[in-house]
LOTOR-57103 format. One line per 10 residues: their letters; for each residue x, y, z of C-alpha. Coordinates in steps of 0.1 Angstrom, whole numbers. Each point is the difference from the previous one (the first is absolute). Layout:
<rs>
A) X Y Z ~ ...
</rs>
This chain:
<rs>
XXXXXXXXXX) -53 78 12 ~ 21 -25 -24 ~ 12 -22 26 ~ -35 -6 13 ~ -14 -3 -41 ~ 30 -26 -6 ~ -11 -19 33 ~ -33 -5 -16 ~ 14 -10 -32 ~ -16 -35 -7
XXXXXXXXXX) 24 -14 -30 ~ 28 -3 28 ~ 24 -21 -23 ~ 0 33 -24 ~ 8 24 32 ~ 27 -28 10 ~ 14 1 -36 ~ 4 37 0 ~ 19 -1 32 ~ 21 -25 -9
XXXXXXXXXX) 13 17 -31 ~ 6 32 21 ~ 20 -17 21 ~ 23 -21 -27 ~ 28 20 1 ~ 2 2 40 ~ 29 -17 17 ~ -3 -29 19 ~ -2 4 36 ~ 9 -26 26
XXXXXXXXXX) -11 12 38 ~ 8 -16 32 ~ -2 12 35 ~ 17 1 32 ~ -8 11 33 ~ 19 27 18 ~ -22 -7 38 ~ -34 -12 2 ~ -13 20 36 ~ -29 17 -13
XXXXXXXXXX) -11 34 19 ~ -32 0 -17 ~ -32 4 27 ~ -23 -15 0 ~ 14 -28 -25 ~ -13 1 -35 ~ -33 -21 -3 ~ 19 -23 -29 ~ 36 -1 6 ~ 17 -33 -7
XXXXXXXXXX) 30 9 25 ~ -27 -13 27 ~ 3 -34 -15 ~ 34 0 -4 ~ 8 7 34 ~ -18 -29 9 ~ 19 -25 -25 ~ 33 11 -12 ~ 24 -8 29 ~ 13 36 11
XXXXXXXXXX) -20 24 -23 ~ 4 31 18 ~ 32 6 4 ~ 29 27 -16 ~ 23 -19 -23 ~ 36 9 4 ~ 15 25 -22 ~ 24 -33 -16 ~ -30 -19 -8 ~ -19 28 -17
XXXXXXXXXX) 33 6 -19 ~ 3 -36 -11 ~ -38 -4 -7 ~ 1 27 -28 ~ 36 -13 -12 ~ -15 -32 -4 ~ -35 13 -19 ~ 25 19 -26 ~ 22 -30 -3 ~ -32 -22 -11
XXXXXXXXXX) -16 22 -21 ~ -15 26 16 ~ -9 36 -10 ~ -17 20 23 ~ 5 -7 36 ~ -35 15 27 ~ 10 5 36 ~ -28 -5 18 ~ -3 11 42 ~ -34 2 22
XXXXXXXXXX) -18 39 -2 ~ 31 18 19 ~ -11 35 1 ~ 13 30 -18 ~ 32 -5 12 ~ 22 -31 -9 ~ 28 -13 23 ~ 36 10 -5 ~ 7 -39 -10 ~ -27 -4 -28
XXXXXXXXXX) 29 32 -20 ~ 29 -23 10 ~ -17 -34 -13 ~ -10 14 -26 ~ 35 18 -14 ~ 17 -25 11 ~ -18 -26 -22 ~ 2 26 -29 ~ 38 4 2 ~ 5 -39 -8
XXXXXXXXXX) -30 -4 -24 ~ -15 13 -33 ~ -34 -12 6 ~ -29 24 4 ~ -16 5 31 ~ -32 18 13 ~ -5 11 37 ~ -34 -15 15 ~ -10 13 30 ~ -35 15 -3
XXXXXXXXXX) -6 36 2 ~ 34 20 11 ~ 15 36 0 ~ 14 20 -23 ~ 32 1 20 ~ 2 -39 1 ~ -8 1 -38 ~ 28 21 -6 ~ 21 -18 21 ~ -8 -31 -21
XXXXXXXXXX) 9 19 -25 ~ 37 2 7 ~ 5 -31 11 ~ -6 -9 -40 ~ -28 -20 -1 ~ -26 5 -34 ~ -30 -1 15 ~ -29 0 25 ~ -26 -18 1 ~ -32 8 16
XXXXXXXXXX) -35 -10 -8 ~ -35 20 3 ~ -16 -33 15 ~ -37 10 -15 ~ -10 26 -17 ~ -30 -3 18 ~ 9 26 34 ~ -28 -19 22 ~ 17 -35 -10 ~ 30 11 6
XXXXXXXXXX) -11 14 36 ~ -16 -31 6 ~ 28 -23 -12 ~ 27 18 14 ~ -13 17 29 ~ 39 16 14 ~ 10 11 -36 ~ -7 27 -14 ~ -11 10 -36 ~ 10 35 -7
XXXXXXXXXX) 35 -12 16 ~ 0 -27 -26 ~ -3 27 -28 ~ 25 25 10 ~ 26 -27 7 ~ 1 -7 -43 ~ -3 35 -1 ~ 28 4 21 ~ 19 -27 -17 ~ -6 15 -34
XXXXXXXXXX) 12 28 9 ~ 38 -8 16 ~ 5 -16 -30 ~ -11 -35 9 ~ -16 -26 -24 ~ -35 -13 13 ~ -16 -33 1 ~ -36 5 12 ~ -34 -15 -6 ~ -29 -16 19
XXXXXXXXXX) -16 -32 12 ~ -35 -10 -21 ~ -26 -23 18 ~ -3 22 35 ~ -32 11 -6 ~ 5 27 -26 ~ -22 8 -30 ~ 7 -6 -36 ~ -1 40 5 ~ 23 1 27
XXXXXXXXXX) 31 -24 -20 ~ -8 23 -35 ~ 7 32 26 ~ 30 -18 15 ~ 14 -4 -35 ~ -9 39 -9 ~ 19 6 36 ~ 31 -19 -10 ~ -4 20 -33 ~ 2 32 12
XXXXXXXXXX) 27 -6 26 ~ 24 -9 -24 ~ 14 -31 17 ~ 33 -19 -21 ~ -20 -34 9 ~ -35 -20 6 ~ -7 -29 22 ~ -40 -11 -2 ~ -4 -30 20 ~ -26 -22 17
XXXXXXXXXX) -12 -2 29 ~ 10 -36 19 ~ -16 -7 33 ~ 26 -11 24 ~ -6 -18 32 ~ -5 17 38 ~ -10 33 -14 ~ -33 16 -1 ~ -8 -7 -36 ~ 9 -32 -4
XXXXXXXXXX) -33 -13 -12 ~ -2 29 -32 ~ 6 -21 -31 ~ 22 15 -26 ~ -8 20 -26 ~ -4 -19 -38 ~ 30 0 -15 ~ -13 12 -35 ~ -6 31 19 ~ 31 11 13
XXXXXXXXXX) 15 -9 -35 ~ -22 21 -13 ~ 8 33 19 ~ 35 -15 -2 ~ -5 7 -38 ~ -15 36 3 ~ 28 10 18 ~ 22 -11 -26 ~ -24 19 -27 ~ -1 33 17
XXXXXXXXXX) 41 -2 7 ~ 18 -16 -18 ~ 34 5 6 ~ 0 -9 39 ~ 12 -37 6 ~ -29 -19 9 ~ 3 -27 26 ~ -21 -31 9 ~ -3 -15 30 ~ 15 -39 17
XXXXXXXXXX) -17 -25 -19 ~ -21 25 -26 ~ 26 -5 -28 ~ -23 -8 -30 ~ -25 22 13 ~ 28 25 2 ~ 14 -3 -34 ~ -33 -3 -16 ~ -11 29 14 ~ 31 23 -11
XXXXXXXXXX) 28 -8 29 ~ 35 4 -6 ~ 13 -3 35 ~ -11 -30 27 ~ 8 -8 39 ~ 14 -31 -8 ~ 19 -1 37 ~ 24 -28 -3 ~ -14 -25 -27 ~ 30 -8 -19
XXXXXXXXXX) -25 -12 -31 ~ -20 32 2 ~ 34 21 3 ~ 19 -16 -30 ~ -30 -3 -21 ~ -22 33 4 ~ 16 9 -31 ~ -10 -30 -18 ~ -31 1 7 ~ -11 34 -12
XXXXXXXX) 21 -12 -32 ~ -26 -29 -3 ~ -29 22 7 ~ 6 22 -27 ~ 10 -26 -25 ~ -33 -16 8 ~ -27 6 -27 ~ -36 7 10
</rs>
């Protein structure tokens, strides 16, 4: 398997090097989010979901956000520099509410920026429904690679659903952002097979990122996963395909451009969303 022979590569500046030339020519990729309704029919709960703690702290979490204010939201990401625009929701089942297409098309008929459904695994019909209302994209992640960490992690989602919703996606014409969290328990084996699975499924983009324990949730004493690691399979992905745009997570950004990134979640960091550009300029400039 190459993915699992790279992972084991010990000269990790060289495997960084490659995938930063590979990725050179990319475009730079700002990435914010905004929610679309945070209920969450997911049961039981999954074991490390930070929406537990939020509920807990942000002053009216879960709520549905009126169709004006998800409008305005993505208006205002474009206006400041935004690219790509994810629409995250709880796990809603394979069929999405009437108001997540009107949202949605009505945010796209005022705005060029790019936006991705989020919504976990979903139908074909609701994909296809997506579809029309002109978004780009869906994203939807694998989890784990690793079927009895995902089980255990995410014990009212399902796996194979997961898979056939990029299928899915792929197939009504949709662009998708997939990709998996590292530091769950896997295997060194398990992320190189994740990678191969991405591979193989053709997906338009690649999110790696780390695990981060969040309060009031079952896992909240797991430590996170070394962050050389996830840079590292950050970088295989970006050797074995290298013409998706590659996209680091909140706070990874020189792990993310070292490691072959050309895209990052930069939310609404106004220094991060001017000068993502700049800094990938610097980066190459620099001589090692």
């Amino acid at each position: 398997m190459d993915a699992l022979r790279l992972l084991k590569e010990e000269d990790h500046h060289a495997l960084f090097k490659e995938a930063r030339e590979l990725a050179r020519d990319r475009p730079t990729i700002a990435i914010s989010g905004s929610f679309l309704d945070t209920s969450c029919s997911s049961s039981p709960y999954c074991r490390h979901c930070c929406w537990r703690a939020r509920e807990r702290v942000w002053p009216n979490f879960r709520r549905r956000v009126t169709k004006e204010e998800f409008v305005q939201r993505g208006v205002s990401a474009r206006a400041e520099g935004i690219d790509w625009l994810y629409t995250p929701s709880g796990c809603i089942g394979p069929d999405l509410p009437e108001y997540f297409f009107e949202y949605l098309s009505a945010l796209e008929q005022v705005s060029d920026i790019e936006v991705y459904g989020l919504f976990g695994a979903v139908g074909r019909r609701s994909l296809e429904l997506l579809k029309q209302t002109g978004v780009e994209g869906y994203r939807c992640g694998i989890e784990s690679p690793n079927r009895r960490v995902f089980k255990e992690v995410k014990p009212g989602d399902d796996y194979d659903a997961r898979i056939q919703s990029i299928k899915d996606a792929k197939d009504t014409g949709l662009k998708v952002w997939s990709g998996f969290i590292i530091g769950l328990g896997e295997s060194l084996e398990d992320i190189a097979r994740g990678i191969e699975i991405l591979k193989d499924l053709e997906v338009d983009s690649v999110l790696l990122h780390p695990f981060g324990p969040c309060p009031f949730t079952e896992m909240e004493a797991m430590n996170p996963p070394s962050p050389l690691l996830v840079a590292k399979a950050t970088a295989v992905t970006r050797i074995l395909m290298p013409h998706i745009d590659l996209i680091f997570f909140h706070n990874e950004v020189e792990w993310g451009l070292t490691a072959g990134c050309n895209a990052g979640m930069v939310g609404g960091n106004p220094r991060m969303i001017s000068g993502l550009k700049e800094m990938r300029e610097v980066m190459y400039s620099y001589q090692e």
